[in-house]
N, C-alpha and C positions, 0 to 999 in steps of 0.2 A: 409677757415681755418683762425683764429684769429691768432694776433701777440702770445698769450699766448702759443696755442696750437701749434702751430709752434715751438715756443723754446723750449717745452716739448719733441717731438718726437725727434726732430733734438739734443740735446743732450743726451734722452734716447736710441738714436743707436749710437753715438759716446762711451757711457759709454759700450755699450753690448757687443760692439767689442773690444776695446779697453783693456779690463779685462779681456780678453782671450786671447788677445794675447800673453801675455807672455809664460802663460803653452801651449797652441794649436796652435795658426796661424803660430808663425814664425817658428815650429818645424812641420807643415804643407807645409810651399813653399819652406825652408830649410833644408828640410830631410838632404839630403847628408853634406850638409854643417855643417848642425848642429852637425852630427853624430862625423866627422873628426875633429870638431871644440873642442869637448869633449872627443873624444877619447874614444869612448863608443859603443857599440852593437846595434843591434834591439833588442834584450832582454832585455839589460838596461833600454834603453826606454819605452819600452812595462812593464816592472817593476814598472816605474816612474807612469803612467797610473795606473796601478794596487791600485799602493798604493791613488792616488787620484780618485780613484771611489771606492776602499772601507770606503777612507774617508766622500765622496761623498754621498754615500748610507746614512750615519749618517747625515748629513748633509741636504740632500736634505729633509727628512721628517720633522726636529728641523725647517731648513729655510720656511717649509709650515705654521706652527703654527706662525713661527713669523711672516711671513706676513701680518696674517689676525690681528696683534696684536699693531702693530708697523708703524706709517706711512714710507712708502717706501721709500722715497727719502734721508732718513735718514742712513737706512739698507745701501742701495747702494754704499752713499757718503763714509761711514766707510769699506764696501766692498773693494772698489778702492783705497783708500789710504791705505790700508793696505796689498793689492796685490802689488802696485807700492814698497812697501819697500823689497818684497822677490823679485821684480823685480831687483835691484839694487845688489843682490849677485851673479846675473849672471854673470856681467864684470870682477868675481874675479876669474871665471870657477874655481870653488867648488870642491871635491872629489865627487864621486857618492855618499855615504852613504850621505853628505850632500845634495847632488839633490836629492836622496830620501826622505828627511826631508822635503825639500823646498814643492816637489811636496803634502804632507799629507799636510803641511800648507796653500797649494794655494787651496785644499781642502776645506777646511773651509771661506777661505776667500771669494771666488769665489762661491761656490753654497749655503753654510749656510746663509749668509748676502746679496747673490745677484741677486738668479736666480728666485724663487719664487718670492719677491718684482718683478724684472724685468717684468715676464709675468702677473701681477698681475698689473699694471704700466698699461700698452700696453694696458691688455683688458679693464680696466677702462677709457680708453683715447680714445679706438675706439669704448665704444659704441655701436650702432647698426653697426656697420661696422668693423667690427670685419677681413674679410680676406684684407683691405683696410689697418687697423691698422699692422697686423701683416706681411703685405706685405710690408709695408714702412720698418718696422725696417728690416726685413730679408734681404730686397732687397738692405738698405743702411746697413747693416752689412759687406755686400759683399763686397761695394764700399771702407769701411772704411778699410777692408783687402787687398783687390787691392792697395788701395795708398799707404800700409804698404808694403807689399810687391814689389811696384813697387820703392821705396824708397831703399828698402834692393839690388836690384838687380842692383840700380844705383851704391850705394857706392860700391856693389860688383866689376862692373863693370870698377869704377874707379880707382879702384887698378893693376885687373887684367893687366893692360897695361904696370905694371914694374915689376910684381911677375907672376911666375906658380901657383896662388892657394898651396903656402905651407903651413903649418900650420897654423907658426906664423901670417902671413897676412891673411890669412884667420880668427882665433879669432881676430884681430885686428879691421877685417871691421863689424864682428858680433856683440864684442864689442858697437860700435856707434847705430847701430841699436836697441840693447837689451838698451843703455841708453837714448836714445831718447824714447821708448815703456816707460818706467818705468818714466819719465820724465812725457811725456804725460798724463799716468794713475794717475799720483801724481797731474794734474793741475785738469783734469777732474774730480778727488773725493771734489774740492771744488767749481765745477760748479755746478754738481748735489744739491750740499746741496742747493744754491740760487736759484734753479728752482720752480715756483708756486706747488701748491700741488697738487697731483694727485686725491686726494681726504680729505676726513675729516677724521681726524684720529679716527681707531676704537676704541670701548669701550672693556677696560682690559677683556679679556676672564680668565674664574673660570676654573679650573680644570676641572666640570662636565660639562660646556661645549665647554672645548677642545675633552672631549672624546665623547660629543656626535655628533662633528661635524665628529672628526673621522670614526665613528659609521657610522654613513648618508653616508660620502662620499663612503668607504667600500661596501656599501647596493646598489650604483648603478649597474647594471651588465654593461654599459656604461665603467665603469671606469677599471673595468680587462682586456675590450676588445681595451681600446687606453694604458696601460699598453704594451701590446703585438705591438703596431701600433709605436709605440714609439719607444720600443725598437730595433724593426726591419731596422727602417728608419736611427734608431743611427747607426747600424749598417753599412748600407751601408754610410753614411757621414762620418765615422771612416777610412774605406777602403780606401776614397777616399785618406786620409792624405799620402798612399803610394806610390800614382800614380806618385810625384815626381823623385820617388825611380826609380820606376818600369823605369821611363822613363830612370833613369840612368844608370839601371844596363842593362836593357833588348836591350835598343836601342841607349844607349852609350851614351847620354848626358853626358856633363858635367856639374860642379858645378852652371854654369853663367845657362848653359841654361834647365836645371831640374829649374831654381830656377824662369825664366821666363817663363817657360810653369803654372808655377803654381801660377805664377800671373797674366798670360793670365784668367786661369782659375775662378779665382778668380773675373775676370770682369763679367765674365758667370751668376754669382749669381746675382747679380740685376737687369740683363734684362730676366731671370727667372722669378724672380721675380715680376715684372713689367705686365709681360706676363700673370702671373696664376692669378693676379689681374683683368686684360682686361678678360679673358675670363670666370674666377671662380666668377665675383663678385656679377652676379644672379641666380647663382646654389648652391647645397648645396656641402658644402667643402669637403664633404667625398667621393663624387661621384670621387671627382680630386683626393684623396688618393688615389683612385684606380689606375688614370692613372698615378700618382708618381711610386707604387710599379712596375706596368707593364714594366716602364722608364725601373727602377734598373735591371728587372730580364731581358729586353733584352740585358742590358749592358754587366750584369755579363756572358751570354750568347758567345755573341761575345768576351768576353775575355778569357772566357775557351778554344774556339776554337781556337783562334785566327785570324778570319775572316779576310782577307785581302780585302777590298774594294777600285779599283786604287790606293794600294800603300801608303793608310792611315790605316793600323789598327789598332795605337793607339789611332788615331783621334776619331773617331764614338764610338768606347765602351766608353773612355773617356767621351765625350759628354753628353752622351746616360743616362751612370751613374749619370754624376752629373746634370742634368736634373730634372731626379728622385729625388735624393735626396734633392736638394732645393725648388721642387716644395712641397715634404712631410713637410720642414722645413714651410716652409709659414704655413700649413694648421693645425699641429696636434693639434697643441690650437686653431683654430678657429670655433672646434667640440665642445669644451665647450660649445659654444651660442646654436649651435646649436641644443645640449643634454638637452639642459636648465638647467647647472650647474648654480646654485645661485653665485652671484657676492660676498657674502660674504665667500661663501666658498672657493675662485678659491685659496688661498694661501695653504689652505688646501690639493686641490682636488690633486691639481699641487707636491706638494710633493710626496703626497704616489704614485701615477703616476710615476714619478722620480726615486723615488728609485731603482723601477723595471726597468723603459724605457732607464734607463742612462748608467743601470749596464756593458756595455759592456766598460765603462771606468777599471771594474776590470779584464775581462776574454780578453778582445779583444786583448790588448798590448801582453800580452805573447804570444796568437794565434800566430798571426803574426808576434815574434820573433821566434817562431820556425819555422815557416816556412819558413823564410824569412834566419835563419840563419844555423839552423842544414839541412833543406829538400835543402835549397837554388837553385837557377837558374831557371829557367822555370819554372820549375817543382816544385817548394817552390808558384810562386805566382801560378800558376793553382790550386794548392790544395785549396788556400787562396778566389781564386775567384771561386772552387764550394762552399765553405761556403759560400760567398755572394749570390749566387744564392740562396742556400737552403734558407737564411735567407728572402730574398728578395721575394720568395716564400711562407713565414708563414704571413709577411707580408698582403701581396696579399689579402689571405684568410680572413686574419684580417679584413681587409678595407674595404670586400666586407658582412661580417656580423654585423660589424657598422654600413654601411652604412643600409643596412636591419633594425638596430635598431631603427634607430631614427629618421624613417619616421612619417611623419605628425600625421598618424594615430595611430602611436606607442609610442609618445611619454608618458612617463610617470613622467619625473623631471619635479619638478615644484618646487618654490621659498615659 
């Protein structure tokens, strides 16, 4: 790997993570924290979600067109600098109607200008290697959330030693963390714009043919069936964002240590990672879909029951889950190459894909506010994890007629 392609990847996963974090990661290892810090509900939040995947939805399809239209590193840089400034209204803990604002806003900024270029980025970088490419970024997205996280749980840390976690010192250390993120994300939108080009920027698409890419991409049966692969896999990744919770409410953690199990876990993703690279890197990617979804559905398994194994049961379905779910994250773009979706299309394909695969940013928040607040206790996350099972099961079936699809002999996309 060249000095060029090195700087490429190595800050196209600082940007990928980084841009998330404000709306996702640290409201991910922070549930509790978060929640107390704001003074707000599982519903609230699950609302906040709502509003930014219906924004999302719009977004994601506008951000496919402009990929194919616009050099990327461009899209990106404006992405992130204009996420790191609704980053900086966090330190002022807003009114909810205004965190509902923010969250439509980060809507736009975050998947209209950044998600599409992103995977479009990646697959143009990797090439014939395609689960190699998308294994670096996934596997250091991980890492990049791990040090976020392990960062948050220091400063949290540092405090606890003269406060109970009351309020005020509890937004105070959140505070630091939310400005340092926002900070961060505001250096990183003017790294990306210096980074070499990912490619030659394309030639202005006409109206007639945007819609005929549309058109084409639409006409795969490929493309309904990782629609469905997508959204399932969202699903359980979505879930996981609870397990924080769960650990606090169900097995008594506290703030410090919910917020360290979840960046234990958060180290889990890039030796995943790592792993489905070693062993996926001469098979076909959809075959591991399979053993992604199988991960989830034993996970969600053992957490319905509640399976006590020596006294670890929230260890193993933990694990088990997010196994699954990172190994589905490596792989569901690396079915593009292997569907033979044309490289000019992928900003296209990748959108409308999206739209449907993401959508549990609009349904999933409330889900899980209700369960989590009106059903509540055991018995609120049991309900919560036969959905994941169900879903982790549609999956499954998905995977395994993909994978049927787009053998050697069946192929039919061609460039």
């Amino acid at each position: 790997m060249n000095y060029k392609r090195a700087l490429q990847i190595t800050f196209l996963i600082l940007a990928a993570e980084i841009i998330y974090a404000l709306p996702f990661v640290l409201v991910r290892i922070f549930r509790p924290t978060f929640l107390s810090a704001f003074d707000i509900t599982n519903k609230d939040i699950g609302f906040c979600y709502t509003l930014y995947g219906i924004t999302g939805m719009i977004s994601y399809f506008l951000g496919g067109l402009i990929a194919d239209k616009y050099p990327t590193k461009y899209l990106m840089g404006i992405a992130l600098f204009l996420t790191s400034i609704g980053g900086f209204t966090w330190v002022m803990y807003p009114s909810l109607s205004t965190l509902y604002m923010l969250y439509i806003y980060w809507g736009f900024t975050t998947i209209m200008l950044f998600w599409s270029p992103l995977i479009k980025a990646t697959r143009l970088w990797g090439g014939d290697k395609q689960i190699f490419a998308f294994g670096l970024l996934e596997g250091g997205r991980g890492l990049v959330a791990a040090v976020i996280g392990t960062i948050g749980v220091y400063i949290i840390s540092s405090i606890s030693a003269v406060d109970n976690f009351s309020k005020v010192v509890i937004q105070n250390a959140m505070n630091q963390v939310y400005l340092i993120t926002s900070i961060l994300t505001m250096l990183m939108a003017f790294v990306v714009l210096f980074l070499p080009d990912f490619s030659k920027p394309s030639r202005v698409m006409s109206k007639s043919s945007i819609r005929r890419n549309i058109g084409k991409a639409l006409g795969y049966p490929v493309v309904w069936i990782l629609m469905i692969i997508i959204l399932t896999s969202y699903v359980g990744y979505r879930v996981a964002d609870i397990f924080t919770q769960y650990a606090s409410e169900i097995y008594g953690y506290n703030s410090k240590e919910s917020a360290e199990l979840g960046t234990y876990f958060s180290y889990l993703r890039p030796v995943i990672c790592v792993l489905v690279f070693f062993f996926a890197k001469n098979s076909n990617p959809s075959k591991w879909l399979i053993i992604g979804f199988s991960m989830m559905t034993l996970g969600s398994l053992l957490f319905i029951f509640n399976i006590d194994f020596l006294n670890i049961s929230l260890l193993i379905p933990l694990v088990s889950s997010l196994i699954g779910a990172y190994t589905l994250r490596v792989l569901y773009f690396t079915v593009l190459d292997q569907a033979k979706i044309p490289i000019t299309m992928t900003g296209t394909v990748v959108g409308i894909v999206s739209v449907i695969g993401f959508s549990p940013d609009v349904f999933l928040g409330p889900i899980e506010g209700y369960y989590l607040d009106e059903v509540g206790g055991a018995v609120g996350y049991q309900y919560l994890f036969i959905f994941f099972l169900v879903s982790s099961l549609i999956g499954l079936l998905a995977s395994i007629v993909f994978n049927n699809s787009v053998k050697p002999k069946k192929r039919t996309l061609t460039s």
